[in-house]
C-alpha positions, 0 to 999 in steps of 0.5 A, a space after each residue: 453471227 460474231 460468235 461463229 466467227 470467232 468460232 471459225 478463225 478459232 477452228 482455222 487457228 488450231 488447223 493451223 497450228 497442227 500444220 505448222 508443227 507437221 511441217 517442223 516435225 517432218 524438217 527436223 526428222 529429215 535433218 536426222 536422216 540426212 538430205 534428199 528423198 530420191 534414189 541412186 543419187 539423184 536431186 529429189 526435186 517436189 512440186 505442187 503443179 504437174 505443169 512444173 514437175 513434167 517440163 522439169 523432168 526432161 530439163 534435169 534429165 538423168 540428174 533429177 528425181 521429180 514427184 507433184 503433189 496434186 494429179 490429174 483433176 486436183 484443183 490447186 485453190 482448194 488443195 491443203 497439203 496433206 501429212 504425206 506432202 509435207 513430209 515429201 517437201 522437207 525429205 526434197 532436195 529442192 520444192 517448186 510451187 507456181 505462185 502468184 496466189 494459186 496455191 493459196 492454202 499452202 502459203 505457211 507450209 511453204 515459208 516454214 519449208 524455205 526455213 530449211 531447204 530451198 522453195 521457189 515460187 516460179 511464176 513469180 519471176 514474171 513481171 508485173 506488167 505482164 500479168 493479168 488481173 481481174 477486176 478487183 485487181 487480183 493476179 491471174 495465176 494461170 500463167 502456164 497458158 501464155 507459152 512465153 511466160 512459162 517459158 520464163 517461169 520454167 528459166 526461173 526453175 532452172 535458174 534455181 537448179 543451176 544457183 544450188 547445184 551447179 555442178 549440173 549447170 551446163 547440162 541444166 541450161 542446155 536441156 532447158 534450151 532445147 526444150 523451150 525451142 519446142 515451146 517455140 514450135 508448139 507457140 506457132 503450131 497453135 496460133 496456126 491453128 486458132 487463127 482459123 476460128 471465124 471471128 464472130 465466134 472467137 469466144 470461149 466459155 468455160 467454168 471458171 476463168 483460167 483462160 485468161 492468158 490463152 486468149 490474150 495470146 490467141 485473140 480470144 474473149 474469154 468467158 469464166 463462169 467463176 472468177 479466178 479462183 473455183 472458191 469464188 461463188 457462181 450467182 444467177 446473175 453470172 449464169 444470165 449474163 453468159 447466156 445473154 453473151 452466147 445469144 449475142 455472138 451465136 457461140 456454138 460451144 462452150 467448155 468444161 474443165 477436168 478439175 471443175 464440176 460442170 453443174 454451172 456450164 450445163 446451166 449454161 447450155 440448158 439455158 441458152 437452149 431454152 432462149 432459141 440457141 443450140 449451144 454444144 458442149 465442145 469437150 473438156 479442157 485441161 486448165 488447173 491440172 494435167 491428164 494421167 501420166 502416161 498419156 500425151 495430155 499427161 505432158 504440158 505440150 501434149 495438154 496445151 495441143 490438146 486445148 488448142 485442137 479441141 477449142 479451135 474444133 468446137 469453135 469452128 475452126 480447122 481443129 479437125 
C-alpha cells in the first residue's frame, strides 16, 4: 500500500510538473506576441465558470471580448485545465475564476498565471460569515444561488475591470448597476414563487449538494446525496438515510443535475418506491454549469428561473 502511494504522489508530481512548464511556456509566448487574445481592440476577458462569463458580457458590453473554459455539463471539481486553456488564460487580458475551492485542480495553474496578467477569484470577495460550510467545515462553493452574494461577487469582477482598465470605468459601473437591478426582480420573482411550495414538502433532494445557499434563501431543507463536491463518495448509508427522509416528509420529487450522473437519485426513487412511496423525478436542475448557449438556460437569469419553476412545480407549488 505505501509503495502505491508513493507511486501515485510520484504520478501527481510529474502531471504537475508538465502543467506548471505549459503554463510558463504559454506566458512566455504570450509576452512575445504582444498582450490580449481578443479582436478589434477589445479586453479578452477568460473565465473558468459560464455563471461569470454571461453576467460578465453585458457588464462589459462593447469593450469586452469574453470566452469560459467549462460548457454546459462540465463539472468544475473535476475539471484539469487542458493545453488549450492555459494558453487561453496567459493570451487574456484578464482571468476570473470563482473560487472558494471550486475549481480545485487548477489552484497552480491560477498562481502561475497571476505571475504575469491578472487573476480574481470573485467569490472570495464574499464574507466569511456568509458563507456555508459543511460539517467538516469545508466552504460551500456554490454561491451563484444566493442572488445577493453573486450580486457581490459580479461587484468584485467588476471592481477588477474598473482597477486595470479605468478608462471604461464609468461604463463598467453603470452596466453592472443596471444589471443587478435585474438580479433585484428576478430575487422577488423567485421568493414569489417558492413561497407556494406546501410546507410539509419544502425539501429538496438532488445528486449532490449544491443547493446549499438556494435553500437558505428560499426556506428550503436541502438534501445532497454527495457532499460538496462530486469527487466525495456515495455510500449505502447516504442512500438510506434519504430515503428514510422522503418517507418521513412524503416528498414528492427529487432532483438531477446537468453535470452529475444520476445512478444515485434513481437509487434514490427505486428505492423509496419499494418502501410504499412514489417518489417522482422533478426534472433536471442546473447547478455547476449552465445550459447551451443560445438558449434562456444558456444565461445566469434564465438558468436560475428555470430552477426556480421547475423545484416549486415538482414540489407542489405554483411553478406552472
Amino acid at each position: 500500500m505505501r509503495e502505491r502511494l508513493k507511486s501515485r504522489k510520484a504520478r501527481c508530481g510529474i502531471a504537475l510538473s508538465l502543467v506548471l512548464s505549459l503554463v510558463l511556456s504559454a506566458c512566455s509566448a504570450e509576452g512575445e506576441e504582444g498582450k490580449g487574445a481578443a479582436a478589434d481592440g477589445k479586453i479578452a476577458i477568460v473565465t473558468t465558470i459560464a455563471q461569470i462569463a454571461e453576467p460578465l458580457s453585458i457588464i462589459g458590453g462593447d469593450k469586452v471580448s469574453v470566452s469560459s473554459l467549462m460548457g454546459p455539463g462540465v463539472d468544475p471539481h473535476l475539471y484539469n485545465a487542458t493545453q488549450g486553456d492555459i494558453k487561453k488564460m496567459a493570451s487574456a487580458d484578464i482571468v476570473f475564476y470563482s473560487g472558494l475551492h471550486l475549481e480545485g485542480n487548477m489552484t497552480e495553474v491560477f498562481e502561475q498565471i497571476g505571475k504575469s496578467k491578472p487573476v480574481k477569484a470573485i467569490a472570495e470577495a464574499i464574507p466569511e460569515d456568509l458563507r456555508l460550510k459543511d460539517e467538516k467545515g469545508d466552504i460551500d462553493p456554490h454561491v451563484w444561488f444566493d442572488i445577493d452574494l453573486w450580486g457581490t461577487a459580479l461587484g468584485s469582477a467588476t471592481d477588477g475591470l474598473k482597477e486595470h482598465f479605468p478608462e471604461h470605468a464609468e461604463l463598467f459601473e453603470a452596466n453592472k448597476n443596471d444589471y443587478l437591478k435585474k438580479l433585484d426582480e428576478l430575487k422577488t420573482e423567485s421568493a414569489d414563487m417558492m413561497s407556494t411550495i406546501p410546507e410539509k414538502q419544502r425539501v429538496l433532494v438532488t445528486a449532490h449538494d449544491a443547493f446549499g445557499y438556494f435553500g437558505r434563501m428560499h426556506g428550503l431543507k436541502v438534501v445532497g446525496l454527495q457532499g460538496l463536491s462530486t469527487e466525495d463518495e456515495i455510500g449505502i448509508t447516504d442512500v438510506d438515510d434519504t430515503i428514510g427522509l422522503l418517507l418521513e416528509y412524503k416528498v414528492p420529487a427529487v432532483f438531477v443535475e446537468s453535470s452529475v450522473n444520476q445512478n444515485s437519485i434513481n437509487a434514490v426513487i427505486q428505492g423509496a418506491g419499494s418502501r410504499g412511496l412514489k417518489v417522482e423525478l422533478g426534472g433536471e436542475l442546473f447547478s455547476d454549469a449552465m445550459g447551451d448557449g443560445g438558449t434562456p438556460e444558456g444565461t445566469y437569469i434564465g438558468m436560475y428561473r428555470h430552477n426556480v419553476k421547475t423545484i416549486a412545480t415538482a414540489l407542489g407549488g405554483g411553478g406552472n
